[in-house]
Every structure is written in C-alpha cells, then in structure tokens.
N, C-alpha and C positions, 0 to 999 in steps of 0.2 A: 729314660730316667738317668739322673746324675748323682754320683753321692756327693755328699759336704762333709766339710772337716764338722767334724763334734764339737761340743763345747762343755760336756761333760764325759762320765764314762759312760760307757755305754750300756754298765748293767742298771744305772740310777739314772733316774726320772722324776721329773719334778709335781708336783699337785696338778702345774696349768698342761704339763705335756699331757699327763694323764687325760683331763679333762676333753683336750683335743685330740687326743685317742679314740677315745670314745664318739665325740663330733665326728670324726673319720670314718667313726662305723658306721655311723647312723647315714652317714652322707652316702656314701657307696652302698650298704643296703639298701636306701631308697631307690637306686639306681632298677634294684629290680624290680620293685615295686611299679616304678615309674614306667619299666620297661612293658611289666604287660600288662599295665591299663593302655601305651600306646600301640600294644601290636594287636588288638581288638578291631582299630581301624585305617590301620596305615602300615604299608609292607614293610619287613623290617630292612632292606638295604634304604629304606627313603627315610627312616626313623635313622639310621647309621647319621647319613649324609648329613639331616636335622643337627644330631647331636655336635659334631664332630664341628661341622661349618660356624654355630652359634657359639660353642663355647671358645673357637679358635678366634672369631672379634672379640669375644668378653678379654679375651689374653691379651690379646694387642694391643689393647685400649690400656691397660695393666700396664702391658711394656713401654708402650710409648711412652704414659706421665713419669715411670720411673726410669725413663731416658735410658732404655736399653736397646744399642743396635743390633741387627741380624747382622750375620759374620757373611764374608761374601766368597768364600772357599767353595769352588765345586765338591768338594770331597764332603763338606759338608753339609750339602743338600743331599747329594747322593746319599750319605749316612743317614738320612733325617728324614728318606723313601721310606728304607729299609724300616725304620723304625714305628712312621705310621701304618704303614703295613700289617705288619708283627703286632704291636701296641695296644692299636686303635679296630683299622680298615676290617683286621678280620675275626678278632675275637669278638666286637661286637656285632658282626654279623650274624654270628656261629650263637649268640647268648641270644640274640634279639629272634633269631630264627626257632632255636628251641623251645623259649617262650612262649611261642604260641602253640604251646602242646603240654608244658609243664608246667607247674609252680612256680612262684619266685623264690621260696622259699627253697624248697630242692636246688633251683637254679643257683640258690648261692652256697647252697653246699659244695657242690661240683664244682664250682668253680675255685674253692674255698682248696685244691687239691695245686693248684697252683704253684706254695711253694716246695712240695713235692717235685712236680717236674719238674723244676729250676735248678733242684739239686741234683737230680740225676742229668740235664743238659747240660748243666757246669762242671761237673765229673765225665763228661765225654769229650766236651769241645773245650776245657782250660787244661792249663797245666797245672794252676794253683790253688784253685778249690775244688781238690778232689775229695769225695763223700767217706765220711769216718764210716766203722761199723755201728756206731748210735744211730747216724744219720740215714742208716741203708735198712735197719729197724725199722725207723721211723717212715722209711719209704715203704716199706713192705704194709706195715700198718696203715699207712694213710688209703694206697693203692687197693687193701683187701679192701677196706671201709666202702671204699666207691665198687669194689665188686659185686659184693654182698648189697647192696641196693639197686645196682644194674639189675643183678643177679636174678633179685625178688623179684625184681617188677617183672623181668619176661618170665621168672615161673606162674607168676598171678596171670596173665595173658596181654601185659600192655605193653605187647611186641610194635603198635606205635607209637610208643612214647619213647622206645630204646633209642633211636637216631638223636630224638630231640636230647636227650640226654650225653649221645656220645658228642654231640655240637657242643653241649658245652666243656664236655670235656679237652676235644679241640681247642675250644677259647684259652682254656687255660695251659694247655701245650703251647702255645703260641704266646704267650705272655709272659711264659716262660724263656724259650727262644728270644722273645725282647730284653727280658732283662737282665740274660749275659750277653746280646749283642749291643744294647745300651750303656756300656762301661767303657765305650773310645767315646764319650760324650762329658767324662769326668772332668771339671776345672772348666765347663761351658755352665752360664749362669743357667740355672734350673725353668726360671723362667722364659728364656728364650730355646731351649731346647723342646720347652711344653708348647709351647705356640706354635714353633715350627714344626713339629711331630702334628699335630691338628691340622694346622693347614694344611700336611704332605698329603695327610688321611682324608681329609676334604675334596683336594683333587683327585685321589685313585676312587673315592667312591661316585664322581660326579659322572663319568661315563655309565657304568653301570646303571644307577639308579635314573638317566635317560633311557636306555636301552630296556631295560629287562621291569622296569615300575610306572615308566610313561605316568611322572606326577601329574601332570594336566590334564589325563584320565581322570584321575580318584574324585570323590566326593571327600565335600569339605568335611575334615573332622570336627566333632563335637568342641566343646570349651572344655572340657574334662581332658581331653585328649591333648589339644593344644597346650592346657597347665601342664601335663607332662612331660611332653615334651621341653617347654621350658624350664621344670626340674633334671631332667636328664642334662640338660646341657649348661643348664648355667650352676648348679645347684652343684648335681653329683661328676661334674666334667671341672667345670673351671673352677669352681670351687672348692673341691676335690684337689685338686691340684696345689692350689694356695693354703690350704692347709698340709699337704701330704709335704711339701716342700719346707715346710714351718718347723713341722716336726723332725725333716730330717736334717733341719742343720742344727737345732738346740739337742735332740735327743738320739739321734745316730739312726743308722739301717736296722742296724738288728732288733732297736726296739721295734720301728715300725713291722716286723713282721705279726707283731702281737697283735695288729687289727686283724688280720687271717682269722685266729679266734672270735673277731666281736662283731665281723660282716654277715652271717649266719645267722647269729642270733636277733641283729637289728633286722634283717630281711623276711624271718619267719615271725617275728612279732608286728611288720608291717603287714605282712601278707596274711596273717591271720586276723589282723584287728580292723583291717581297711580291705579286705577280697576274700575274706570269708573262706581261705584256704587251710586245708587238712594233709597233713603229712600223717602218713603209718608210723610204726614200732620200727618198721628194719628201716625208714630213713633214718631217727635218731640214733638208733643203733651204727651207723655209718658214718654218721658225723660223729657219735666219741672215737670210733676209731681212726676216721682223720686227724679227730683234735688230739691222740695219744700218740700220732705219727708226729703231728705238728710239734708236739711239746718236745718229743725224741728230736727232732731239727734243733730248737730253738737250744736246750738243755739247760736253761737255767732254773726252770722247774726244779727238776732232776739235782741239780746240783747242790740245789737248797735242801734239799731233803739230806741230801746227805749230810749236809752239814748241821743238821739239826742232832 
C-alpha cells in the first residue's frame, strides 16, 4: 500500500466518500462470505492462488489502458516480494484456512484487530509513529476483546476451533507487518504497486499450491463455488482495491481506518442472511471492545465529545 496526498482534511469527508466507505465495507465483508462458501470444496492455498492470480490480470488490464508502466528497479521487485508475502500470500492463507472451522462473521471480527497490531509493530520498528497512551488504551482494549472470545470459546470446549481463530489472528499480525513495511512504496502510483504486490503473491503461492493441493486432483467445484470465487478476486480483490485507492487520495489514510468499523458488520449480516450463521453474546461482547479500542486509535470520536 501507498499513501496519496489529500485533497481535503482529513477529519472531513464528503457524502460520495462516505458512500464509498460503506461500498468498501461491503466489498471486503463479502470477501468472507465468499471465502467460506469456497473452502466447502476447494483447499484453501488453491482458493489463495484463485484469488490473487485473477484479480492481478483484472489490474493489469486497469494498468495497461491507463498507460501505466512497471518500474524496472530490482530493488523494486525485491520490495514488491516482501510485500505480497505479508499482504496477500499469507494472511489469506491463514483467513482461508481458519474458515473452514469458523464463521465469516467471527472471521471478520478477528481480523478486524488489525489496526491494533499495526500500532503496536509501528511503535517497535519506526522511529515516528510511536503509540501515545490513548492508543496503548485502545491496544489493551482491542487485544482484551479478542481474549475474552478466544477465551470463551476454549472454556465452552471448542478447543478446535482455537487454532482456526489464532490463523486469523496471524492474518492480521501480518497485515500489519505489511503496512509499516509498505510505506518505502510512497510516491509509486497506487495502482501499480497493487498489481505488482498480486502478481509477487501469485508467484509464491504457485509452488505450493502444485506441491501440497495437486489441483488436477480435486473434483470440479460446483457453479456456486466458481461465482465465488470470482467475487473474491475480482469483486472483493480488484475491486477492493480501486476503490480503497479512490478513497485514499480524495479522503486521506486516517479516514480509511473507519472501514475497520464497518467490515464486521457487512460480514456478520452476510453471513447471517446468506449461511444461516449464529454468533454467541461473548463474540459481540468482543467486537465492542475492539471497536472501543478502535475508536481510542482513531480519537476523533473522543475528541468530539469533548468538544461538545
């Protein structure tokens, strides 16, 4: 990921960012949705390789009409490894693999912890964005949130479900990781940094997903399975993208953290309305206390209040 200069400030947003905020949510909530009607009958490293490989031609194709070339810098491929790695290769691994044990809806809570990590791996490995005492609040809260539903679930006894959940918690340790090593990629057009992060993530997962999924194995999936897959990738992947890029040049970084808040919500109302999925008391009990960690991050909440 790259930032863009603003075009407003950053605490104001306009009706249409708004609107595409919300599209944002909805887009990457589906993402779970998508993710485990396809891990039903397709391993999740070959569901990865799917996503990653499909929505990295949708970019291309993107790039090329609007006459954007790749840079030809080794340093910049090598940067552009690291990146689908971290980004891509292994958090959707880690989300696709836990999925077929949990919810979507859970699944997007946990991952929803996110910008938690990012501020604690920014406050160890920068010099500049080190974590205030609001923000270290807000860590502590976000962090209990996800304890307290770990927590439950192995006292109720669904000590197999604990891994699938700490996967995704990895996913989001890892995305985190990406998005302070993503900031030597600043002042590279957004779109070509997305393309090429795809395609890296396309190649590291093509060994693998010969080795360890032998697709010429599997039995052909259903057409339910297939439309998913082509919502993952072109849908909540490249399209995802083209708007998450949209909004972060007219409306800044810090608003975009405010989807955090609204990917949860579009994922448990997919997963409840379309998979007939049931969350307990202590998950939403876990997700407000992410979301009162999140709000301590973001603090404009908070600031408003005071100013009332």
């Amino acid at each position: 990921m790259t930032e863009a200069t603003t075009t407003r400030p950053a605490s104001c947003m306009a009706g249409q960012d708004w609107f595409l905020l919300v599209v944002l949510s909805v887009v990457w909530g589906g993402s779970f949705f998508f993710a485990k009607v396809a891990v039903a009958e397709i391993p999740p490293l070959t569901i990865v390789l799917l996503r990653v490989g499909l929505a990295a031609m949708a970019l291309h194709i993107v790039r090329i009409m609007l006459g954007l070339a790749w840079p030809r810098q080794w340093s910049f491929w090598r940067d552009i490894a690291v990146m689908g790695l971290l980004n891509n290769a292994i958090p959707f691994s880690l989300i696709f693999w836990g999925q077929q044990e949990i919810a979507s809806g859970l699944a997007s809570i946990l991952n929803a912890t996110t910008p938690l990590f990012t501020i604690l791996v920014a406050h160890v490995l920068t010099d500049n964005e080190k974590a205030s005492v609001v923000k270290l609040i807000g860590i502590v809260s976000g962090l209990a949130g996800v304890g307290f539903m770990i927590g439950q679930d192995a006292i109720d006894g669904l000590g197999a479900h604990i891994w699938s959940e700490l996967a995704v918690l990895g996913a989001a340790l890892s995305y985190a990781f990406a998005g302070v090593f993503g900031r030597r990629f600043k002042g590279r057009p957004p779109l070509v940094v997305a393309s090429g992060q795809l395609s890296a993530s396309s190649l590291l997962m093509a060994a693998p997903v010969l080795v360890v999924d032998r697709p010429w194995l599997l039995a052909n999936p259903s057409a339910s399975t297939w439309a998913s897959i082509g919502g993952l990738a072109l849908v909540s992947t490249a399209l995802a993208y083209v708007i998450f890029f949209r909004i972060l040049s007219r409306a800044g970084a810090t608003n975009l953290l405010l989807v955090t808040f609204l990917i949860p919500v579009s994922a448990l109302t997919l997963g409840a309305l379309l998979l007939g999925e049931m969350l307990s008391l202590h998950h939403f009990v876990g997700m407000a206390a992410i979301g009162i960690g999140l709000a301590l991050i973001d603090g404009r909440l908070f600031a408003r209040l005071r100013a009332t």
